[in-house]
BASENU-45493 format. One record per residue: z, x, y of N, C-alpha, C, O in turn. Coordinates in steps of 0.1 Angstrom, whole numbers, plus 5000, padded with zeros to 4 digits. Layout:
REM BASENU-45493
npz  npx  npy  capz  capx  capy  cpz  cpx  cpy  opz  opx  opy
Z  X  Y  Z  X  Y  Z  X  Y  Z  X  Y
...
This chain:
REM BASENU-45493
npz  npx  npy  capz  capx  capy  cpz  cpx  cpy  opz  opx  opy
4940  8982  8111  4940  8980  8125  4951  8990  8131  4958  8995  8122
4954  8994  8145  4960  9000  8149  4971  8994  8164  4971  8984  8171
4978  9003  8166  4988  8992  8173  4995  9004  8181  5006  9008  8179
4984  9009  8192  4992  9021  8195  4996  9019  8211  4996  9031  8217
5000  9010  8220  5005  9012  8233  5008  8998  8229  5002  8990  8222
5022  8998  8236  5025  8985  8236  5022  8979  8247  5028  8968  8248
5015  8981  8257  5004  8972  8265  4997  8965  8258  4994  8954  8263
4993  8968  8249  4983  8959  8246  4988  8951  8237  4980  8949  8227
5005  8942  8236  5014  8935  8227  5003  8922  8221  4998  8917  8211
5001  8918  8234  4997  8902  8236  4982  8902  8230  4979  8892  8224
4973  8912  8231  4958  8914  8224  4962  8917  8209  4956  8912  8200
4972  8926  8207  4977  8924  8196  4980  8912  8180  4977  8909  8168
4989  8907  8193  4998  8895  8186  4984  8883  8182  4984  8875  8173
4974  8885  8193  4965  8876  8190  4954  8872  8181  4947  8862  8179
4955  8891  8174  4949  8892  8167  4949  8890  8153  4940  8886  8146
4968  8895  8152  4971  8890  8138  4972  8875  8137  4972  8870  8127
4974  8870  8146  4971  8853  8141  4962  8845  8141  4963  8833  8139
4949  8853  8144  4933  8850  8139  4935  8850  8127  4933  8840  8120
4939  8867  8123  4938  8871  8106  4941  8859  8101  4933  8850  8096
4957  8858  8105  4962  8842  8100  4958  8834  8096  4958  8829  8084
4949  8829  8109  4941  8817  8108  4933  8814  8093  4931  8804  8086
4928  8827  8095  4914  8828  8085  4921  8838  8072  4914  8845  8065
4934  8835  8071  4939  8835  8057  4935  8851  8052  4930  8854  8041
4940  8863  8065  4940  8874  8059  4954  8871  8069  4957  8866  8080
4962  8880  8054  4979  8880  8055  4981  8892  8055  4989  8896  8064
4975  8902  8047  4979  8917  8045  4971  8926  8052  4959  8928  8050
4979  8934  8062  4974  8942  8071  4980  8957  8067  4992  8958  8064
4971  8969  8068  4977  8979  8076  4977  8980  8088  4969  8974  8095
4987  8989  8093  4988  8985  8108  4991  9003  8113  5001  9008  8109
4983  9008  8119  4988  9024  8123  4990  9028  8138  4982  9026  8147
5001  9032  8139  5013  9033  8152  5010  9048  8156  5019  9056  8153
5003  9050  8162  5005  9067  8174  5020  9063  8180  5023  9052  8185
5031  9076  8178  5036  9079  8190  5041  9094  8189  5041  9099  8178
5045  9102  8199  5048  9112  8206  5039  9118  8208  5034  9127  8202
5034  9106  8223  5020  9112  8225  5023  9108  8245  5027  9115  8254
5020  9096  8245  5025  9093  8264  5035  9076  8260  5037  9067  8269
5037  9076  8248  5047  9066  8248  5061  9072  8245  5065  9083  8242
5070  9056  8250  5086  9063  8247  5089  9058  8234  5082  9050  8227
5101  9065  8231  5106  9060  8214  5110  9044  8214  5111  9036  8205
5113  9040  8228  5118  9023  8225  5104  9017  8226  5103  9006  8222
5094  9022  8231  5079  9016  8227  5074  9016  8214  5068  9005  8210
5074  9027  8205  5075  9027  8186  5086  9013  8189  5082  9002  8191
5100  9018  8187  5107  9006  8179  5101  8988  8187  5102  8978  8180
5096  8987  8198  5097  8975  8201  5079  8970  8191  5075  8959  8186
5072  8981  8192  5060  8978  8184  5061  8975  8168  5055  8968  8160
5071  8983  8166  5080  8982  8147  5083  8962  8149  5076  8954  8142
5093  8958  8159  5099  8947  8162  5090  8935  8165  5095  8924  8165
5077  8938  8167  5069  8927  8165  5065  8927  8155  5063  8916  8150
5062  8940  8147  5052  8932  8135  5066  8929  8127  5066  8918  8121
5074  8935  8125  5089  8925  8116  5091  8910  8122  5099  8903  8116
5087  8907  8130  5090  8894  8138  5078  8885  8133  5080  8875  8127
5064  8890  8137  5053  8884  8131  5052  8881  8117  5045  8872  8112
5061  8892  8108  5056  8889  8093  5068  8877  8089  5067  8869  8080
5079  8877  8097  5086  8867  8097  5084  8855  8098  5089  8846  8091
5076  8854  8109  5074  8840  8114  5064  8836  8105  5066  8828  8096
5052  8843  8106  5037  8840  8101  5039  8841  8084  5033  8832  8078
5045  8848  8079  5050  8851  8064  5039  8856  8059  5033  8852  8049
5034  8869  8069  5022  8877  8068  5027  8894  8061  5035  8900  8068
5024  8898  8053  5027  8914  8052  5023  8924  8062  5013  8929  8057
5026  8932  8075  5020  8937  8076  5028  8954  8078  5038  8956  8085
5021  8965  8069  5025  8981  8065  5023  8983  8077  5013  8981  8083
5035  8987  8082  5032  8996  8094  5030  9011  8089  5033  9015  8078
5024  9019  8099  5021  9039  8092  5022  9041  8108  5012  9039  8115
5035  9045  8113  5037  9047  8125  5030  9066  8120  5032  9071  8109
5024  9072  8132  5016  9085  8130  5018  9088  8141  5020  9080  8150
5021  9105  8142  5031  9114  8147  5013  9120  8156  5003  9125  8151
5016  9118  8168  5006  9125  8174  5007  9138  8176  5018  9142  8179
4996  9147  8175  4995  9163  8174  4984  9164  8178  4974  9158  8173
4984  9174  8193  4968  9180  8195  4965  9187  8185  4971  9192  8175
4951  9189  8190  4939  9198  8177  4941  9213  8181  4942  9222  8173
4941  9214  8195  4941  9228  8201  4951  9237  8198  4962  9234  8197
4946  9249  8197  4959  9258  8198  4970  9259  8206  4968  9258  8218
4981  9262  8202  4990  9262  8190  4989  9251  8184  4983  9253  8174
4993  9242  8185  4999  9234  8177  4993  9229  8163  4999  9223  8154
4978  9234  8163  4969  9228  8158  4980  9234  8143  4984  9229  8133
4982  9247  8148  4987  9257  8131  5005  9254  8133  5009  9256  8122
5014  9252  8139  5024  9249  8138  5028  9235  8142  5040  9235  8146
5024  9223  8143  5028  9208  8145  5042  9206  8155  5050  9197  8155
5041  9220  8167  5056  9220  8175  5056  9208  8190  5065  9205  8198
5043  9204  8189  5042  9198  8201  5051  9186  8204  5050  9177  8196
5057  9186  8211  5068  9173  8216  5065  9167  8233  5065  9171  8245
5064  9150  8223  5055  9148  8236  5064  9145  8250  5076  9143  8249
5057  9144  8264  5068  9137  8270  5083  9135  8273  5093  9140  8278
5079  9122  8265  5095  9115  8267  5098  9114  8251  5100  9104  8244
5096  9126  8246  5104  9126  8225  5115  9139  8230  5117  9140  8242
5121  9146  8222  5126  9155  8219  5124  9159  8209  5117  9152  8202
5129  9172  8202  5128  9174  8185  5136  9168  8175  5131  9167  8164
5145  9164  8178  5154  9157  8171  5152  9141  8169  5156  9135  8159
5146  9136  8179  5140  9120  8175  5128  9120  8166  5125  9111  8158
5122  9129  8167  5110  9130  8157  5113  9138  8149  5102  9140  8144
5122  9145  8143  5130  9146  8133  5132  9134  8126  5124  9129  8117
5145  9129  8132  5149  9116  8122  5135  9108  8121  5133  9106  8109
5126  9103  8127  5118  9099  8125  5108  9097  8111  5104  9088  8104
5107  9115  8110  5105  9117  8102  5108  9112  8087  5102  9106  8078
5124  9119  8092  5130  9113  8078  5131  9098  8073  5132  9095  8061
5130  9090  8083  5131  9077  8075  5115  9075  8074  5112  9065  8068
5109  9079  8077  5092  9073  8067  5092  9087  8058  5080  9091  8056
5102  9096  8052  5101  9098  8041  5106  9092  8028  5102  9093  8016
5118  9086  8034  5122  9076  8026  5117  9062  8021  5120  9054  8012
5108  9061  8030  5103  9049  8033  5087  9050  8026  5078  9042  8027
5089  9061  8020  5070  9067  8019  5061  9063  8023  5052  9057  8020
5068  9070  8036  5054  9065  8051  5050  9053  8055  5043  9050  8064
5057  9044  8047  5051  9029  8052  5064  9023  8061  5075  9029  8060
5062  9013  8068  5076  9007  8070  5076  8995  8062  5065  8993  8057
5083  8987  8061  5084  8977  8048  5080  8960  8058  5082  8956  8070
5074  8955  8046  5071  8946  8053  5080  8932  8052  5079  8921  8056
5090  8938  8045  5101  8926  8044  5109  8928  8065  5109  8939  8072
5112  8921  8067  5120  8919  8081  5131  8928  8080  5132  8939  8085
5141  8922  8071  5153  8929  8067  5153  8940  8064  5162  8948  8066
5143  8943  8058  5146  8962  8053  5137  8969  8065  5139  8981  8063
5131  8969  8071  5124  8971  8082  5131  8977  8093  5129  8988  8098
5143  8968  8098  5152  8964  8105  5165  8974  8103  5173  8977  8111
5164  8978  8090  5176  8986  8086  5170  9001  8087  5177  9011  8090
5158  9001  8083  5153  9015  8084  5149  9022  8101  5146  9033  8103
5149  9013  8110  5149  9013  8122  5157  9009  8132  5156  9013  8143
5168  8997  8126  5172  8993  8136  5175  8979  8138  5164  8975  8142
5182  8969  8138  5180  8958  8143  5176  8958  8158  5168  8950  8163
5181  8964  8162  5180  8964  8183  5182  8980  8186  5186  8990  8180
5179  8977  8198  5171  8991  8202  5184  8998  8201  5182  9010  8200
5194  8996  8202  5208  9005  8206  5212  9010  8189  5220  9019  8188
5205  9004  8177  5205  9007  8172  5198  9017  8164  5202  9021  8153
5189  9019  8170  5174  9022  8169  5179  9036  8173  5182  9043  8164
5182  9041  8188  5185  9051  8188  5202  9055  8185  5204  9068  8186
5206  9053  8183  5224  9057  8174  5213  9064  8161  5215  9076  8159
5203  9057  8151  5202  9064  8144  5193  9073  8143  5193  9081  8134
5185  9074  8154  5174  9085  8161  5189  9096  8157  5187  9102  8147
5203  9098  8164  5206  9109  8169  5217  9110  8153  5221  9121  8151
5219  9102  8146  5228  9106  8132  5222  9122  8129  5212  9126  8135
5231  9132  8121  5229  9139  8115  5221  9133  8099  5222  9123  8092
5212  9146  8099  5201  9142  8089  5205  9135  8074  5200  9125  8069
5215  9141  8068  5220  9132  8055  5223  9116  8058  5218  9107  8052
5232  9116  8069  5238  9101  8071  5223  9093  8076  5223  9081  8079
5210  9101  8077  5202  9089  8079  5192  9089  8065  5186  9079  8062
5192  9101  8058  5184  9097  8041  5190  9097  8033  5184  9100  8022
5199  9096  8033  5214  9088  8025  5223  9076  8027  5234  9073  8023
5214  9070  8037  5219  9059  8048  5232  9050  8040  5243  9049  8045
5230  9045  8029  5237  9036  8025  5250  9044  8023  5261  9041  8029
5248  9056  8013  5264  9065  8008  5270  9070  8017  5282  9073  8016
5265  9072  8026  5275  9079  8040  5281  9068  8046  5292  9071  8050
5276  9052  8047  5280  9041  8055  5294  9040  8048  5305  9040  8054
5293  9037  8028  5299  9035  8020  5311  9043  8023  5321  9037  8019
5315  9057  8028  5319  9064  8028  5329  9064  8038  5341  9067  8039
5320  9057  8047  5325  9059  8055  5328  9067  8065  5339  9068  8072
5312  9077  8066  5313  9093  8077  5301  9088  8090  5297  9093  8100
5300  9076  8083  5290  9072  8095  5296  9067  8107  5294  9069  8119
5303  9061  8101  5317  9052  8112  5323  9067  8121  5323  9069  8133
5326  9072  8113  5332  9082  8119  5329  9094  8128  5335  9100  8136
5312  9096  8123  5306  9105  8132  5303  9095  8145  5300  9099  8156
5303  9082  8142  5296  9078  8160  5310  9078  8161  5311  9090  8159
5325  9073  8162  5334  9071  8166  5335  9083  8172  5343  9084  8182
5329  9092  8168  5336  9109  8177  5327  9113  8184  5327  9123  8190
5315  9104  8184  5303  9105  8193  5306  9096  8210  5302  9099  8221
5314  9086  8204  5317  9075  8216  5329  9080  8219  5335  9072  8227
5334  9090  8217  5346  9094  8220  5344  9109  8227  5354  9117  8230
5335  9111  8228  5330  9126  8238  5329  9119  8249  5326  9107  8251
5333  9129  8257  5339  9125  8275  5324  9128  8280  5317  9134  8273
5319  9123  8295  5310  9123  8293  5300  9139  8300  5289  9140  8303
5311  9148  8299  5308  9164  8304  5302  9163  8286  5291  9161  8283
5312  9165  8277  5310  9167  8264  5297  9157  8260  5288  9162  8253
5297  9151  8261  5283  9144  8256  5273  9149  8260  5266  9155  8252
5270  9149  8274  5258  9155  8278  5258  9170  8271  5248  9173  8264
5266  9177  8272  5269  9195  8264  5265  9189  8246  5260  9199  8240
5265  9180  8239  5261  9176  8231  5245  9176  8226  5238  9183  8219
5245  9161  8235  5231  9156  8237  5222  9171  8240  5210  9170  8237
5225  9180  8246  5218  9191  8251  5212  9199  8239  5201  9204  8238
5224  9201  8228  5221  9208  8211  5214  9200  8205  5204  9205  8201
5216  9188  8202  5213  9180  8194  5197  9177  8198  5189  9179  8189
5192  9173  8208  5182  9172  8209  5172  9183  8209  5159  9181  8207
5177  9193  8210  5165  9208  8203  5171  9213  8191  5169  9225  8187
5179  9206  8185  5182  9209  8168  5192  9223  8171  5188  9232  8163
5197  9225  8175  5203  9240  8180  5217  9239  8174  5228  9243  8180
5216  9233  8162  5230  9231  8156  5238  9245  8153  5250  9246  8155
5230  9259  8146  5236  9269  8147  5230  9280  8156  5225  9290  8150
5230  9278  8169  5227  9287  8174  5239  9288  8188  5238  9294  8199
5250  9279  8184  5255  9278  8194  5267  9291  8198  5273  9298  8189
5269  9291  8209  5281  9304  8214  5290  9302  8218  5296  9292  8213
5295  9308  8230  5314  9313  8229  5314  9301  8240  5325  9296  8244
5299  9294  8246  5302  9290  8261  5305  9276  8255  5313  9269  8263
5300  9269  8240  5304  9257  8236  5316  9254  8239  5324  9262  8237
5318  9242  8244  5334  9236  8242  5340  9237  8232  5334  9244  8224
5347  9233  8228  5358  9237  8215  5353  9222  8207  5346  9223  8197
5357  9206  8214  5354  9195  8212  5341  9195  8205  5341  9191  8193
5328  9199  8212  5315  9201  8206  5311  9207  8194  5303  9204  8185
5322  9217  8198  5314  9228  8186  5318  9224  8174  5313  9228  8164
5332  9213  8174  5339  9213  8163  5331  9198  8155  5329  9196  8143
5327  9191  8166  5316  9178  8164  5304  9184  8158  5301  9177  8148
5298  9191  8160  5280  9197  8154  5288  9203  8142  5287  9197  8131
5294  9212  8143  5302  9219  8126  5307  9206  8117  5303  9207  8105
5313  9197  8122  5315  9189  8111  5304  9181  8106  5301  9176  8095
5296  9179  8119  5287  9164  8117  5272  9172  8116  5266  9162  8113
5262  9182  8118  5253  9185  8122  5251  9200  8110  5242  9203  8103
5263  9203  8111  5256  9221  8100  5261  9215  8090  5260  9224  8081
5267  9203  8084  5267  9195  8069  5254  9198  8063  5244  9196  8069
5255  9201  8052  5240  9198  8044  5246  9190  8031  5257  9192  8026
5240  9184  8029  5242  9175  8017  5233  9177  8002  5220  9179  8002
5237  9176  7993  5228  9180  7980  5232  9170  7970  5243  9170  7966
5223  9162  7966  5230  9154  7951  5230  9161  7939  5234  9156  7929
């Protein structure tokens, strides 16, 4: 089945508790977005079926799918960014359903951690630098996770926006003389990191 606007929650919800009814528990479930939805419409659609497999004690795989027209360009380069995405949310996106291999998990709790318990959480990790989100646990451990939002919540809010402006077209080294000092020293420590085990 598929579960792609969150308009349609309530035809949704009604559906899997038919399944229920009639003693189908295990669903696939496939999620379009960056297409004319926002990123807190994915996470609130992630948040019901973690909530339904909770309550109902149903499995159901979510395969959230990255919308791409057919037409040229994008058909040969996959650059299209929809709307209300940027490159960097579908970035991290990415990355956690590769960790996740493509599925989202049908336990609540790990579901919840690979996205989010709440939406504010959901995007903090949309905007992490790419190790601290497919390394999630060893960077927490480390303690650079704490540390990169603390210097994220600690950009004034000229610097944030001058931030948010790189970070969301990935423009980690392309930056120049006009960066702020504060910024540039934030994306160098936290953004041109690469990590290797």
């Amino acid at each position: 089945i598929s579960f792609d606007f969150l308009v349609f929650s309530e035809a949704y919800e009604n559906a899997i508790r038919l399944a229920k009814k009639y003693g189908i528990t295990e669903l696939s479930n496939y999620m379009l977005y960056n297409y004319h939805d926002k990123p807190e419409e994915l996470w609130h659609r992630l948040k019901i079926n973690s909530d339904l497999n909770r309550e109902l004690g149903t499995k159901i795989y979510s395969f959230p799918m990255k919308y791409m027209p057919i037409d040229a360009p994008y058909a040969k380069d996959r650059s299209f960014i929809g709307p209300h995405w940027n490159s960097k949310y579908l970035r991290s996106i990415q990355i956690i359903l590769n960790v996740t291999n493509g599925a989202v998990a049908t336990t609540p709790s790990l579901s919840e951690k690979a996205f989010g318990e709440t939406l504010e959480e959901f995007f903090k990790i949309l905007m992490m630098p790419e190790p601290y989100i497919r390394y999630r646990f060893r960077f927490e451990e480390t303690g650079d996770t704490d540390k990169w939002f603390y210097q994220w919540q600690n950009l004034n809010p000229m610097e944030r926006k001058e931030a948010e402006d790189i970070i969301y077209k990935q423009q980690f080294f392309s930056m120049n003389g006009s960066t702020s000092k504060v910024v540039a020293e934030f994306i160098k420590q936290h953004y041109q990191f690469r990590y290797k085990e």
